[in-house]
FINU-319471 format. One line per field, with one value per residue (C-alpha): residue number from 1; residue in three letters; x, y negated, z. Coordinates in steps of 0.1 Angstrom, whole numbers, plus 5000, padded with zeros to 4 digits. Layout:
BEGIN
miza <- c(NUM / ...)
mise <- c(ala / ...)
c1 <- c(X / ...)
c2 <- c(Y / ...)
c3 <- c(Z / ...)
This chain:
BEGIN
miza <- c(1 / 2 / 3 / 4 / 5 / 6 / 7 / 8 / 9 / 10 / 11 / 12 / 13 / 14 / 15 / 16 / 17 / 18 / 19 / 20 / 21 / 22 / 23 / 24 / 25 / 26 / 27 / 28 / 29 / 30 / 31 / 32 / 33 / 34 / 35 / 36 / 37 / 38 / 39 / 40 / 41 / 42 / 43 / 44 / 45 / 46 / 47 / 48 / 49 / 50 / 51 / 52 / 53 / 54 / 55 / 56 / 57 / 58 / 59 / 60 / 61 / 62 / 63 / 64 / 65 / 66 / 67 / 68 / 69 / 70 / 71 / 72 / 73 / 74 / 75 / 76 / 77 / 78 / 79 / 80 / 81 / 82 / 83 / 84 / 85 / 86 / 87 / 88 / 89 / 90 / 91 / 92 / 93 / 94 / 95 / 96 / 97 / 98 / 99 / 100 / 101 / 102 / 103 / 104 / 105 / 106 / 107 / 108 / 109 / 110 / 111 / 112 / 113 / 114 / 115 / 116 / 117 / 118 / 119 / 120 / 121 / 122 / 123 / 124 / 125 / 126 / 127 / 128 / 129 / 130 / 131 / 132 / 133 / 134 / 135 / 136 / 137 / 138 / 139 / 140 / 141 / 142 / 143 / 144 / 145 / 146 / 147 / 148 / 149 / 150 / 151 / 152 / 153 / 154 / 155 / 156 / 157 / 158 / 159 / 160 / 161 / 162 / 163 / 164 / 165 / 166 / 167 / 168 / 169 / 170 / 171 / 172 / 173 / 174 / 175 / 176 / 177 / 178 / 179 / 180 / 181 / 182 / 183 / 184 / 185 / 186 / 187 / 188 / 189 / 190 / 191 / 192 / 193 / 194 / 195 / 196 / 197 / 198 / 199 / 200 / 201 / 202 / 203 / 204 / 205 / 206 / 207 / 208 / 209 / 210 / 211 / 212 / 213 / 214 / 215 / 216 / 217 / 218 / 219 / 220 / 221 / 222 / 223 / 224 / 225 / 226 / 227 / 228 / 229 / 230 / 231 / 232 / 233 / 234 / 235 / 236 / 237 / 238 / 239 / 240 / 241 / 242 / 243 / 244 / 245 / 246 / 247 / 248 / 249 / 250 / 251 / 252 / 253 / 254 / 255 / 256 / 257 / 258 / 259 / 260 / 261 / 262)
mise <- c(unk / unk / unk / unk / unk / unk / unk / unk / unk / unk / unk / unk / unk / unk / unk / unk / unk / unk / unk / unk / unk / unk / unk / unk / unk / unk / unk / unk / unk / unk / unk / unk / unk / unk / unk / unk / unk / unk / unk / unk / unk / unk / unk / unk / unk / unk / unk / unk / unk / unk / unk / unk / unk / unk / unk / unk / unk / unk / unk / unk / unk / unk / unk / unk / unk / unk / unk / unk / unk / unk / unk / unk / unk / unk / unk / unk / unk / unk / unk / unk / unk / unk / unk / unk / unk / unk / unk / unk / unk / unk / unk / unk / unk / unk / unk / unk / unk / unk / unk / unk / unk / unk / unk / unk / unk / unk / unk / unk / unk / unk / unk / unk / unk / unk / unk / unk / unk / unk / unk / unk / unk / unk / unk / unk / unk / unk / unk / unk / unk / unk / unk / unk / unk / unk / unk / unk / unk / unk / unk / unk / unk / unk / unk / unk / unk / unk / unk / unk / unk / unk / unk / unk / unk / unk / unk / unk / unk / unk / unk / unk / unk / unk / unk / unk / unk / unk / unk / unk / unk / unk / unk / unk / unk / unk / unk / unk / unk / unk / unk / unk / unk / unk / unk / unk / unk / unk / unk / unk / unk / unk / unk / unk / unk / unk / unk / unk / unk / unk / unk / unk / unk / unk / unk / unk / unk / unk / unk / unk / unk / unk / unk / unk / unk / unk / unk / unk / unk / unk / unk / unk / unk / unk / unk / unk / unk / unk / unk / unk / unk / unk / unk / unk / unk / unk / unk / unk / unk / unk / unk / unk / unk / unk / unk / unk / unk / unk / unk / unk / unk / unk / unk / unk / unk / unk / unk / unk / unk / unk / unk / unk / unk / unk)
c1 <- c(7357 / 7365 / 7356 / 7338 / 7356 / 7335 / 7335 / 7300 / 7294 / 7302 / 7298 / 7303 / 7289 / 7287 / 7274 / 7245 / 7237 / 7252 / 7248 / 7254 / 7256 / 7255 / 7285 / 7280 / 7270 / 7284 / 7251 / 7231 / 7240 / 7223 / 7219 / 7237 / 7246 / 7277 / 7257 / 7230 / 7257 / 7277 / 7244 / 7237 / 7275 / 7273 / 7229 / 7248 / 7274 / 7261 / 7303 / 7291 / 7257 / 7255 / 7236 / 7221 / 7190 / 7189 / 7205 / 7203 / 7203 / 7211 / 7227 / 7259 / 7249 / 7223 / 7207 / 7196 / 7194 / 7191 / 7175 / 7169 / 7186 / 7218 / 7207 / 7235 / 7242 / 7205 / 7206 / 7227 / 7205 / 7198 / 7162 / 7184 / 7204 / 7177 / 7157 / 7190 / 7193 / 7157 / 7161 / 7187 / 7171 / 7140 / 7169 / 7180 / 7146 / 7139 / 7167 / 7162 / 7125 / 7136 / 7167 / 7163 / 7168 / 7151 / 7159 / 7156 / 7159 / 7168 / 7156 / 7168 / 7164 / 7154 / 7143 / 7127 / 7126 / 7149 / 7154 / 7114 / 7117 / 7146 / 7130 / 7095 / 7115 / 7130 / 7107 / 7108 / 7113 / 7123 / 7122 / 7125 / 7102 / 7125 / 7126 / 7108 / 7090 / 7081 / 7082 / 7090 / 7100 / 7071 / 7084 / 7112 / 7092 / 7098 / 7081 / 7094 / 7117 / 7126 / 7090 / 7076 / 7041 / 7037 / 7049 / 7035 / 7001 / 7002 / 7018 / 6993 / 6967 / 6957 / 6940 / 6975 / 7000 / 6984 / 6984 / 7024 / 7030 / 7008 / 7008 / 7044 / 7024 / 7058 / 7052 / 7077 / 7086 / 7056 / 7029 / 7043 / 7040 / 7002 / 6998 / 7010 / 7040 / 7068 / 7071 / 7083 / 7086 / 7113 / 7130 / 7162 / 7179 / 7158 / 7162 / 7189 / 7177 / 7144 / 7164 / 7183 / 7154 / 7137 / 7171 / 7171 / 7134 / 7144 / 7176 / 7152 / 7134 / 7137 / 7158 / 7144 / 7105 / 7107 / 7128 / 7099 / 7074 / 7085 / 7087 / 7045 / 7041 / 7056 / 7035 / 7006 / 7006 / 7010 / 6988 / 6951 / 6942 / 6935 / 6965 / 6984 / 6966 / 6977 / 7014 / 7011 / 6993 / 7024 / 7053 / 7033 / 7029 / 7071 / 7078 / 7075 / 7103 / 7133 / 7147 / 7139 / 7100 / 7113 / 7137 / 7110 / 7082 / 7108 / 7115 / 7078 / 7068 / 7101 / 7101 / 7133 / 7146 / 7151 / 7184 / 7184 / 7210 / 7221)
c2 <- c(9247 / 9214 / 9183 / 9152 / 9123 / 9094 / 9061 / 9055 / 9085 / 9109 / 9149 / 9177 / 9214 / 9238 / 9271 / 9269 / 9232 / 9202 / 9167 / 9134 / 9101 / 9070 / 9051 / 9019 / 9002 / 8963 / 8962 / 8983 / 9009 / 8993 / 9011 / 9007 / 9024 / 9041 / 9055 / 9068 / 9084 / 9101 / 9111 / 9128 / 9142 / 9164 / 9176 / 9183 / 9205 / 9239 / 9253 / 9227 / 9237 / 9271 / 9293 / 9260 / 9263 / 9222 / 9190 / 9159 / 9129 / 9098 / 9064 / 9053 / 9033 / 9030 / 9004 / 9015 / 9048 / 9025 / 8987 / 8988 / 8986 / 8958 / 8931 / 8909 / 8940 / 8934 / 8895 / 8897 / 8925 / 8922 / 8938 / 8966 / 8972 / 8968 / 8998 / 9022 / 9016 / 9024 / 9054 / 9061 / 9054 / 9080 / 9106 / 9112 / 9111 / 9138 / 9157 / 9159 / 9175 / 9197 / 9210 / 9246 / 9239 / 9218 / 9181 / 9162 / 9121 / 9115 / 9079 / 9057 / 9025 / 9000 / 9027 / 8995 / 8993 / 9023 / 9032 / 9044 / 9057 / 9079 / 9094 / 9100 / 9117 / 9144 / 9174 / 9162 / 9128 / 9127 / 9095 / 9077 / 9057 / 9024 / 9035 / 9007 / 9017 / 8994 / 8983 / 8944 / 8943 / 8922 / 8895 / 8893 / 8891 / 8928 / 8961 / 8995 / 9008 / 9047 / 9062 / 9040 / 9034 / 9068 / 9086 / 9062 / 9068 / 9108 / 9108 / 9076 / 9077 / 9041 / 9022 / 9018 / 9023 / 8993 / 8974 / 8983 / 8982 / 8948 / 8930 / 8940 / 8962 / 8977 / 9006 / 9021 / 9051 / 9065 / 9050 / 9062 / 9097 / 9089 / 9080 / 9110 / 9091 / 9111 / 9147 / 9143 / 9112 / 9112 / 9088 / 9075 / 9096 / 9127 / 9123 / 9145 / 9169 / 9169 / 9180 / 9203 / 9221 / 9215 / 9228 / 9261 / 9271 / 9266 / 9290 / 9315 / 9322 / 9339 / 9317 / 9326 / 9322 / 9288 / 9278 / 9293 / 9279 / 9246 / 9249 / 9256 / 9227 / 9200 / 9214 / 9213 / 9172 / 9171 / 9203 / 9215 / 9238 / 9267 / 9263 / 9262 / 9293 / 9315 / 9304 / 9311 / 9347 / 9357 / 9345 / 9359 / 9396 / 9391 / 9385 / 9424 / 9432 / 9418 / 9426 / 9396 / 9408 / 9445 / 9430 / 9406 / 9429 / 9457 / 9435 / 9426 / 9461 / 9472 / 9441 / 9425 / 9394 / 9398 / 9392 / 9374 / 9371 / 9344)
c3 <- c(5651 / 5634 / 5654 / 5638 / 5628 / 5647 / 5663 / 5671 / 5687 / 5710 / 5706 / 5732 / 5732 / 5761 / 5749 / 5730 / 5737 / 5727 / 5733 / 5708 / 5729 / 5702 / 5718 / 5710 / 5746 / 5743 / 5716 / 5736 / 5714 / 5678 / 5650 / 5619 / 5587 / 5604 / 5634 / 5612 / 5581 / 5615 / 5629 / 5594 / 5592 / 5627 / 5619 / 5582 / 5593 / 5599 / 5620 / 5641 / 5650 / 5642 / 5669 / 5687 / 5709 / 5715 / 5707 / 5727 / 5716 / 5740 / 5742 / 5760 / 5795 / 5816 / 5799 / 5764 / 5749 / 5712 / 5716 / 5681 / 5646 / 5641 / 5635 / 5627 / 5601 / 5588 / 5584 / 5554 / 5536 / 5501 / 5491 / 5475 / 5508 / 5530 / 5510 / 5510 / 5550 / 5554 / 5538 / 5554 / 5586 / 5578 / 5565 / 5594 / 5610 / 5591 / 5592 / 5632 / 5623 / 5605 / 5624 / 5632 / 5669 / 5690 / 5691 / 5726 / 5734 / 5763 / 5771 / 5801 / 5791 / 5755 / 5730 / 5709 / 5671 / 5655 / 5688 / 5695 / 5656 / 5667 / 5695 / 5680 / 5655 / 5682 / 5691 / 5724 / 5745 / 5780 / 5799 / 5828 / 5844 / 5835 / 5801 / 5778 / 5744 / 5713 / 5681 / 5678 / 5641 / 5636 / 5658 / 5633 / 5603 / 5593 / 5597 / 5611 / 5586 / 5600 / 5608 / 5630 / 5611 / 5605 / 5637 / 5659 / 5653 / 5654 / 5687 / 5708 / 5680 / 5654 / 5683 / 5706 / 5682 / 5664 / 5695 / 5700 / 5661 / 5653 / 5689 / 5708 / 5734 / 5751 / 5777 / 5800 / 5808 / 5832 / 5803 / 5774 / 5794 / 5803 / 5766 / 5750 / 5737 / 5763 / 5772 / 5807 / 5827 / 5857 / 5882 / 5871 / 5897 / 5885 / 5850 / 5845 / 5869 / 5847 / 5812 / 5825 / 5836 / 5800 / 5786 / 5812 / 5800 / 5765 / 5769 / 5783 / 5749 / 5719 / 5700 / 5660 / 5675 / 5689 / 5655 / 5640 / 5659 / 5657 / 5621 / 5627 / 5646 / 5627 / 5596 / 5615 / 5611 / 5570 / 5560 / 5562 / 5589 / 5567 / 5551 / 5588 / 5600 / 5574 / 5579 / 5613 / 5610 / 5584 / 5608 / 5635 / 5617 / 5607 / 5644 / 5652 / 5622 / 5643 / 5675 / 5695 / 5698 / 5709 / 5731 / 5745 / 5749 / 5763 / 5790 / 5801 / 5801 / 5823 / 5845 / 5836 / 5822 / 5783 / 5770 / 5737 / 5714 / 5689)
């Protein structure tokens, strides 16, 4: 397998998890056009993550997993460049929906600005209690450029996310969880501890039914209900034409662990 050329972030696979840590901790680990086009080069390359289960995504340090976007970088923006890095911002937002694995932040500290847009982006977001979400573009005389005024709402609902979009609202780690915002909230020391665990039930199921379930899910927030039932009844229904069903049920009925395959 080739390794990816890159200098703002680091990549390391064990099995059928890997792990990309944006490396850039002197600017508490900023984005910029070059994290987000390397970001887009490793969920583009289908050697690299061929037969995944998860992906997480993290920042370098104990300080930020991403404070936000660069902005020295955006200072100098023309209108024109600041509309090709926003896209490029929600390209790669949507390329971690729509990765047929499932994508996981892993928050420890800032995840402010792009930062909170990158997580909200990822099917899940765990967090430690330290961990400190917002979106302050406003404060800078901008707006959220990757997501942030669409995502944010789905996951707290308009009341807060207005409040964190509109007033700088910040919550940490433990709120964000009350809120709806985080998966699973942890100490600092059990933060890992917490993932792995995440990652272990993950590796437990069938690999094609939580791609396909996920697939479900995200659909659920952009379609009508009707619409969403049907697509779930047909996946459902195709479920019992490959082996991971007779494997799964096999090994409920004869009380053993299923074995899953790739």
């Amino acid at each position: 397998m080739t390794q990816p050329q890159l200098e703002t972030l680091l990549w390391s696979r064990e099995g059928n998890i890997a792990t990309v840590t944006i490396n850039r901790p002197k600017v508490l680990n900023a984005l910029n056009a070059q994290v987000l086009r390397e970001l887009n080069v490793i969920l583009d390359n289908r050697e690299l993550t061929a037969g995944l289960r998860a992906l997480v995504l993290t920042g370098a340090g104990d300080k930020a997993f991403v404070a936000g976007a660069d902005i020295a970088a955006m200072r100098e923006m023309t209108t024109q460049e600041a509309l090709q890095f926003g896209r490029l911002g929600q390209d790669t937002t949507r390329r971690l929906e729509s990765a047929p694995y499932l994508t996981i932040a892993r928050v420890q500290g800032f995840a402010l600005g792009g930062g909170c847009e990158l997580a909200m982006a990822c099917d899940i977001i765990v967090a430690s209690e330290k961990a400190l979400f917002g979106q302050p573009e406003v404060d800078l005389g901008l707006i959220p450029g990757f997501g942030g005024t669409q995502r944010l709402a789905r996951r707290v609902g308009l009341p807060l996310a207005m409040e964190i979009l509109c007033a700088g609202r910040k919550l940490n780690g433990r709120e964000a969880w009350q809120l709806g915002l985080v998966s699973t909230v942890a100490t600092t020391e059990e933060l890992d501890a917490a993932l792995a665990q995440i990652l272990k039930n993950i590796g437990r199921a069938a690999p094609q039914p939580v791609a396909e379930t996920k697939k479900l899910a995200r659909a659920s927030l952009e379609i009508p209900l009707e619409h969403g039932l049907a697509a779930e009844v047909t996946a459902f229904a195709s479920c019992f034409t490959g082996q991971e069903a007779k494997e799964g049920l096999s090994a409920f009925l004869e009380k053993r662990k299923a074995n899953f395959s790739n």
